[in-house]
LOMI-284996 format. One record per residue (C-alpha): z, x, y. Coordinates in pm, whole numbers, plus 50000, padded with zeros to 5 digits. Layout:
<sites>
@Z: Z&X: X&Y: Y;
...
</sites>
This chain:
<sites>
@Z: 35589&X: 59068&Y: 43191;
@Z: 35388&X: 59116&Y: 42931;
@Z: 35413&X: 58911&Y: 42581;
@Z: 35366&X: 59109&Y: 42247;
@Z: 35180&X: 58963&Y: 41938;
@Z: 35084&X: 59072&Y: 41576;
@Z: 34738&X: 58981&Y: 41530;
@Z: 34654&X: 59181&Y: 41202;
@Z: 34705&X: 59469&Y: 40990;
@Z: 34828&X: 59659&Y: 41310;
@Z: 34597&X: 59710&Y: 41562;
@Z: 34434&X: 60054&Y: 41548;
@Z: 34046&X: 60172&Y: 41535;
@Z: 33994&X: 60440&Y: 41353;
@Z: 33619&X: 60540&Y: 41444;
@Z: 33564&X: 60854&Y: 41416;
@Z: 33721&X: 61021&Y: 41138;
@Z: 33806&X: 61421&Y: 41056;
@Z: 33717&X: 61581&Y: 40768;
@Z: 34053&X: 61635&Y: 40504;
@Z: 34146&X: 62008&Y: 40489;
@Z: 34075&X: 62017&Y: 40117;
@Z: 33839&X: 62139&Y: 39880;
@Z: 33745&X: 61797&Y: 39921;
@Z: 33580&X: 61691&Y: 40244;
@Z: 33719&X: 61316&Y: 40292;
@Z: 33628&X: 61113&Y: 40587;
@Z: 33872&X: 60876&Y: 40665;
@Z: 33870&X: 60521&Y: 40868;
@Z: 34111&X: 60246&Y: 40803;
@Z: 34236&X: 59934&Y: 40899;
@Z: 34518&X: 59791&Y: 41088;
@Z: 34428&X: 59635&Y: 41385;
@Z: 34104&X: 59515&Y: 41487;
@Z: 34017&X: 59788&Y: 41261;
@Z: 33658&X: 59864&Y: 41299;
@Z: 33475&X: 60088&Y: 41055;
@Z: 33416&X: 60453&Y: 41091;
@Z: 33179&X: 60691&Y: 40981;
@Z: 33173&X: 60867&Y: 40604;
@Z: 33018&X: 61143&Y: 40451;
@Z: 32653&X: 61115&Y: 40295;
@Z: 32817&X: 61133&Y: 39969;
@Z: 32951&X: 60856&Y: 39667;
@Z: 33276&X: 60798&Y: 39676;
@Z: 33365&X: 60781&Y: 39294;
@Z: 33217&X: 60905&Y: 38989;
@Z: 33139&X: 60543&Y: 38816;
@Z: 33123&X: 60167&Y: 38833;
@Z: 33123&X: 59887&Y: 38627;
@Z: 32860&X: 59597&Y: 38598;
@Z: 32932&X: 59313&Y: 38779;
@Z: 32902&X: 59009&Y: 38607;
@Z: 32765&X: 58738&Y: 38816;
@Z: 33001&X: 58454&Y: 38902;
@Z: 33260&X: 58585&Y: 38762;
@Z: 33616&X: 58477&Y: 38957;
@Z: 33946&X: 58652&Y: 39043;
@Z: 34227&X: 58462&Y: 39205;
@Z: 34377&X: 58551&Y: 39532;
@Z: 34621&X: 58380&Y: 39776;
@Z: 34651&X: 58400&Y: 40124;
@Z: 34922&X: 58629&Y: 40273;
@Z: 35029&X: 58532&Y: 40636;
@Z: 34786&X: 58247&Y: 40640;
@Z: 34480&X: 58480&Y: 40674;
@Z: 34495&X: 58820&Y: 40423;
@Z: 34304&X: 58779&Y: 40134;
@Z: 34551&X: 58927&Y: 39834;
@Z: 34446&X: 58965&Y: 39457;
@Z: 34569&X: 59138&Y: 39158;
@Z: 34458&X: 59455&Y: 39094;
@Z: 34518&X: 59789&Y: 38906;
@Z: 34552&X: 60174&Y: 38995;
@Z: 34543&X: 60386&Y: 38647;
@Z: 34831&X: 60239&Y: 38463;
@Z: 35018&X: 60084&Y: 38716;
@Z: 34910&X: 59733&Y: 38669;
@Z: 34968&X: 59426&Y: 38828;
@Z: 34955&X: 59531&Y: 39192;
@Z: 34892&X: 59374&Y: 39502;
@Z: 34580&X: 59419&Y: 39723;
@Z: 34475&X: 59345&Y: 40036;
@Z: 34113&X: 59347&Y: 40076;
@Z: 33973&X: 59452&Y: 40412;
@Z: 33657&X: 59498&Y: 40551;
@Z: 33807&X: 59650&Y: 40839;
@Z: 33929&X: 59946&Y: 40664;
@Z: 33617&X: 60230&Y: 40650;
@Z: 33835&X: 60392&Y: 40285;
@Z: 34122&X: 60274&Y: 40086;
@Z: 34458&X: 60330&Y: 40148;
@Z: 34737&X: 60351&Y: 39856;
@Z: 35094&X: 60332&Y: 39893;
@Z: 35307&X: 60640&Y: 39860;
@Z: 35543&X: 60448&Y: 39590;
@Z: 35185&X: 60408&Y: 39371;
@Z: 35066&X: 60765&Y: 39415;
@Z: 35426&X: 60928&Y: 39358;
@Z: 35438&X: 60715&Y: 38975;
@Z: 35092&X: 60830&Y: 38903;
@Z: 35206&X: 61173&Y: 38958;
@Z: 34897&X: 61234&Y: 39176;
@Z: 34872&X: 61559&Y: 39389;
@Z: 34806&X: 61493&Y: 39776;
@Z: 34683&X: 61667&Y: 40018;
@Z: 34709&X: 61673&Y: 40447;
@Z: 34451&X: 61442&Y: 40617;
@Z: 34382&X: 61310&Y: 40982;
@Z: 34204&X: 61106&Y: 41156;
@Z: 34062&X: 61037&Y: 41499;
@Z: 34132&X: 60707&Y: 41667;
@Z: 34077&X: 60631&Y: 41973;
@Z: 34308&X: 60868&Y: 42189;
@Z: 34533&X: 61015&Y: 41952;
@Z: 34479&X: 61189&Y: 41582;
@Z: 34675&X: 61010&Y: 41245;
@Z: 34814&X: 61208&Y: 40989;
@Z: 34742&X: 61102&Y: 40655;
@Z: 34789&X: 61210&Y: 40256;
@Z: 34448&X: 61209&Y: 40065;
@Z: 34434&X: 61163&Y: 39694;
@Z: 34223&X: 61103&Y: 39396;
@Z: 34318&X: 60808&Y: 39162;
@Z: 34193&X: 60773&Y: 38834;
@Z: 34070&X: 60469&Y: 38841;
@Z: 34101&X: 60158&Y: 39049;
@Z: 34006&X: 59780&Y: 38929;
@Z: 34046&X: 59440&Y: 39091;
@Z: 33832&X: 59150&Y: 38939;
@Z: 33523&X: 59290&Y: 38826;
@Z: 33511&X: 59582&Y: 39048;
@Z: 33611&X: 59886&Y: 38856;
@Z: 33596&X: 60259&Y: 39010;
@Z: 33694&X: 60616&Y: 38882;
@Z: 33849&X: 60940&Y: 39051;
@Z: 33840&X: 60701&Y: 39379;
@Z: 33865&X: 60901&Y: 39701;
@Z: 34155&X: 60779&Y: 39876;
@Z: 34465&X: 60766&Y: 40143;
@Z: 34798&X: 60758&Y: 40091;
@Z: 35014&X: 60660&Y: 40294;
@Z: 35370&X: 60403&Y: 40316;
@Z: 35142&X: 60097&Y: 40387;
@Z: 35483&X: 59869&Y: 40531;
@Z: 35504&X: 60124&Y: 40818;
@Z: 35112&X: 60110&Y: 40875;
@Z: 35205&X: 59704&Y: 40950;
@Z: 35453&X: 59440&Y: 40920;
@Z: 35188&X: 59257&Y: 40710;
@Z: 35130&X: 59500&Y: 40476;
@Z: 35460&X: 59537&Y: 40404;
@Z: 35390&X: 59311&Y: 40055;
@Z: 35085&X: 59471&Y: 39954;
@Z: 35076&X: 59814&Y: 39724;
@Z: 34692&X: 59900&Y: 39837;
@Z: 34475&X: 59803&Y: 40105;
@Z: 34120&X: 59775&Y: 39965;
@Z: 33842&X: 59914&Y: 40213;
@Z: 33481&X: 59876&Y: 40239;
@Z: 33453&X: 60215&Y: 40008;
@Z: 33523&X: 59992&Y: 39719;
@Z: 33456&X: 59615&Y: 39861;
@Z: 33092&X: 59743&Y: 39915;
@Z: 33049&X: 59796&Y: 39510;
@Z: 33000&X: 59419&Y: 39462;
@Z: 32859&X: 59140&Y: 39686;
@Z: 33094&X: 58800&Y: 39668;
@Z: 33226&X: 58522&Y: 39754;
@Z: 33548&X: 58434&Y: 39925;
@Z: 33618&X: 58048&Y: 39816;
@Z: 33862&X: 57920&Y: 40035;
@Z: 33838&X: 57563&Y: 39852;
@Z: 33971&X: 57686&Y: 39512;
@Z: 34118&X: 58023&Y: 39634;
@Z: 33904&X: 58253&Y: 39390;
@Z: 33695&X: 58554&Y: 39520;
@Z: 33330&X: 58524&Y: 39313;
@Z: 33173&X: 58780&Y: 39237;
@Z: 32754&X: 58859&Y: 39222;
@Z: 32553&X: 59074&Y: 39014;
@Z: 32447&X: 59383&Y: 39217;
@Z: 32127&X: 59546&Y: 39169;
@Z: 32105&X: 59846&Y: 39317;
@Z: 32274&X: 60192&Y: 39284;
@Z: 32643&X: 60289&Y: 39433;
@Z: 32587&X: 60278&Y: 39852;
@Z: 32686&X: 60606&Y: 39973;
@Z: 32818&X: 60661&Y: 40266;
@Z: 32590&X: 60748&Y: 40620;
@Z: 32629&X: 60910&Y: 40921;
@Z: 32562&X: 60613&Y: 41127;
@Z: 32902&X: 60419&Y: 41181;
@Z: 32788&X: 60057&Y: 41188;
@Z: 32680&X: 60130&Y: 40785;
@Z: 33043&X: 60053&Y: 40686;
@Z: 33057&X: 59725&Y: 40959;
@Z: 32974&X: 59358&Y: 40817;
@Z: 32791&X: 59194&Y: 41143;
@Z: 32760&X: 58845&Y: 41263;
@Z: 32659&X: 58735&Y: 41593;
@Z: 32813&X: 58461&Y: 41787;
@Z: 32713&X: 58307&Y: 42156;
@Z: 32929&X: 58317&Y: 42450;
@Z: 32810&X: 58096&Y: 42728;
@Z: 32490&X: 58094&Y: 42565;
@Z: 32464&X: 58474&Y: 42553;
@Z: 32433&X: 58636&Y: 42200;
@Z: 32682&X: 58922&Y: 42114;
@Z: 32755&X: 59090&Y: 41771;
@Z: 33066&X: 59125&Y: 41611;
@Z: 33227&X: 59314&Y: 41332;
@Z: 33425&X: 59057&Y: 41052;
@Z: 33739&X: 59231&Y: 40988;
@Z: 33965&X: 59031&Y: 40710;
@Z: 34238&X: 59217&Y: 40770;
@Z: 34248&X: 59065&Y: 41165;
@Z: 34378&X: 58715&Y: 41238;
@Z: 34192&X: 58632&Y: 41553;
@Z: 33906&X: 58760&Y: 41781;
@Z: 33934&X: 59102&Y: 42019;
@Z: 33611&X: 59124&Y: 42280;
@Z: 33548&X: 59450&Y: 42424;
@Z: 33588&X: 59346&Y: 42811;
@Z: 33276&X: 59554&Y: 42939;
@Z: 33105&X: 59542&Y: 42688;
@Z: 33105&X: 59149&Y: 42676;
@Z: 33020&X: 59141&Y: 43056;
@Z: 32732&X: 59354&Y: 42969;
@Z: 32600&X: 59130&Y: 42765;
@Z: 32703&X: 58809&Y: 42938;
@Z: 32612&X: 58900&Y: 43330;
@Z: 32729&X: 58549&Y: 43443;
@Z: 33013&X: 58545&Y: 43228;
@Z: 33253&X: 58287&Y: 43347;
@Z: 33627&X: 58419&Y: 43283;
@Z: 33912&X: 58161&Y: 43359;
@Z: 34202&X: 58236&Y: 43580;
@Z: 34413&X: 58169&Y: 43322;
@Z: 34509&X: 58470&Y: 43141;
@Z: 34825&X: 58637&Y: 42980;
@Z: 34887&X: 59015&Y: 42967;
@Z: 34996&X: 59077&Y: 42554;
@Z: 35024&X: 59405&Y: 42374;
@Z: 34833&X: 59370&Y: 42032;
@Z: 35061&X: 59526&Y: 41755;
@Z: 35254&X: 59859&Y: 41937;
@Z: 35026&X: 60001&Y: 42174;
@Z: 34696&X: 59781&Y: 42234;
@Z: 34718&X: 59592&Y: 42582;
@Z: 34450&X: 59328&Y: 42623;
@Z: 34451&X: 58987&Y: 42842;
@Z: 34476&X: 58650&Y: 42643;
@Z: 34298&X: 58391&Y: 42743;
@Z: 34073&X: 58071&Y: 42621;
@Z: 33724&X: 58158&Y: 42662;
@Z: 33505&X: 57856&Y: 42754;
@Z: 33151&X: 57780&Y: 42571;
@Z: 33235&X: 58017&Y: 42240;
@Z: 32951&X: 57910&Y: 42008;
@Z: 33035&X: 58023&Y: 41600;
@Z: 32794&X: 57878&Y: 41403;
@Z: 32666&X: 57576&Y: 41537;
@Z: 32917&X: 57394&Y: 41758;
@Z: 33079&X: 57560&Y: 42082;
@Z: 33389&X: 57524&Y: 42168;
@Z: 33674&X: 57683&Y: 42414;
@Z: 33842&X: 57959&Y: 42217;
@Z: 34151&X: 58184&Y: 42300;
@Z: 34021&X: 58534&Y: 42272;
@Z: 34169&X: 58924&Y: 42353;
@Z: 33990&X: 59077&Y: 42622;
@Z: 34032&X: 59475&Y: 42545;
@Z: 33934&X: 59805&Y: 42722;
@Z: 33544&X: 59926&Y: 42567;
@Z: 33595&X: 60208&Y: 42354;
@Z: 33344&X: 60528&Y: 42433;
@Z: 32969&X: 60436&Y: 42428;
@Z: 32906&X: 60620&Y: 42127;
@Z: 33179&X: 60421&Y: 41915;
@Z: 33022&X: 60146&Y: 41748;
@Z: 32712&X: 60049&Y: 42002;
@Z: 32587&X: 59729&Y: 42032;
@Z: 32908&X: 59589&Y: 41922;
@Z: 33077&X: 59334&Y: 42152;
@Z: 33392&X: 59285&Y: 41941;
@Z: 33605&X: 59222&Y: 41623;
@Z: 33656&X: 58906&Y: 41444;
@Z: 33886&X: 58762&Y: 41158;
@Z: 33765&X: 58527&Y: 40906;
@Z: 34035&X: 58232&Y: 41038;
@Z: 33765&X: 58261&Y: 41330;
@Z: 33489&X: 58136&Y: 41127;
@Z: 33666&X: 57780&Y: 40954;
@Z: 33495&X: 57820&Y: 40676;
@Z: 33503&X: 57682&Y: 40322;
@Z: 33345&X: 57978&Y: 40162;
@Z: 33224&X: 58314&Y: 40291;
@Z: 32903&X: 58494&Y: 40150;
@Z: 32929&X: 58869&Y: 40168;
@Z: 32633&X: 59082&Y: 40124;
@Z: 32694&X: 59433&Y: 40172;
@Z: 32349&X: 59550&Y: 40082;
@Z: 32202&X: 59361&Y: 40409;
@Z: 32566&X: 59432&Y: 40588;
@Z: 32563&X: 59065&Y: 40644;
@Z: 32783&X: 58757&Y: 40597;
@Z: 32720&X: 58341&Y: 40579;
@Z: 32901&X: 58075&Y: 40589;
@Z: 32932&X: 57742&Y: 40494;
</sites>
């Protein structure tokens, strides 16, 4: 028998995306699962950004105990609700928000693992939350409560396309995301598909691996050969439960012993899923949710593709 769980915004990598049949060449990646980045065209994704003030704060709250939600706007619908997600390669827009803007959409797809995704792709206007502000934004569309049951509340889900305009802070503490001045020119996107990943590396029985920080996944997903790779002596208990992960992903559940994040190590329950191909994300072990990290605040840099702690 095998036990299913929801562990995040529906489990499903999208890693390498199709071009959009339109004039416009969109590569799409998104979130809902462990949803690990993908790779984008060489080109910017929007036409202009506003300056960031540093340490300026927007409010969020926590949806489902881990999704970070804030207020945002999409042209003049105001007031919406956001999930951001570093998961998520390019932003996703519900259908409601795209049919009141009157916006014209066009077929998409995308690759993930085994099977392809249909998609509507759209330009918005302009898209703002806190002090990130965007025009004629590249973007999905899509009815964002089918894509998961905890999306269900949210009218966007905010990808790295737009989370990379701005390094910040999440403060758990006082629930505010801060945001930090950002030198440097609009990121486009790259060929290589770790460029839209935030890393952090983590020990397992003393053996380093690196992992992608997905805020839009609850706990922590290791690629089963790929963790045995890097961990020859790898001690794996006999222990273990057979779940499916969202509608589709089966993995084993079990509590890994010797899991160091940070400083401390400690016995942590972990997924143990199937590697995807070799040439999908290399070098990465796994996927990780914030919750994973028990942290006061998070430091995002998405110039260095890193994150902190404290």
């Amino acid at each position: 028998m095998k036990l299913r769980i929801s562990s995040g915004l529906a489990l499903l990598f999208l890693v390498s995306p199709l071009s959009c049949q339109t004039a416009t060449s969109l590569q799409s990646g998104t979130a809902a699962q462990p949803s690990v980045c993908g790779t984008v065209q060489a080109h910017k994704h929007c036409d202009q950004v506003s300056g960031i003030a540093d340490g300026a704060a927007l409010p969020f709250r926590l949806s489902d105990g881990f999704l970070i939600m804030v207020q945002g706007r999409i042209g003049t619908q105001t007031n919406l609700r956001f999930i951001l997600d570093t998961g998520a390669t390019i932003s996703i827009v519900d259908s409601r928000i795209a049919d009141k803007l009157k916006l014209p959409c066009h077929p998409a797809e995308s690759l993930s693992f085994d099977r392809k995704l249909a998609w509507q792709a759209t330009t918005v206007p302009e898209v703002q939350f806190g002090q990130v502000r965007a025009k004629n934004m590249q973007v999905l569309v899509g009815h964002v409560g089918e894509y998961s049951e905890f999306a269900k509340k949210a009218d966007a889900i905010i990808g790295m396309d737009l989370l990379k305009l701005s390094n910040f802070t999440i403060d758990f503490d006082t629930h505010k995301v801060v945001f930090h001045s950002f030198n440097q020119e609009i990121p486009a996107g790259t060929r290589d598909p770790l460029s839209n990943c935030l890393l952090f590396e983590i020990r397992v029985q003393n053996h380093p691996i690196q992992l992608v920080l997905d805020t839009g996944f609850q706990g922590i997903l290791l690629f089963e050969e790929r963790l045995i790779a890097s961990a020859p002596s790898l001690e794996v208990p006999e222990k273990q439960q057979k779940v499916i992960v969202g509608d589709r992903l089966h993995a084993k559940q079990m509590k890994l012993r010797g899991v160091a994040i940070g400083s401390s190590s400690q016995d942590v329950t972990v997924l143990l899923a199937k590697s995807p191909a070799a040439d999908v994300l290399p070098g990465i072990v796994g996927v990780a949710g914030i919750p994973a990290l028990n942290a006061h605040r998070v430091n995002f840099n998405f110039a260095e593709r890193t994150i902190n702690w404290e």
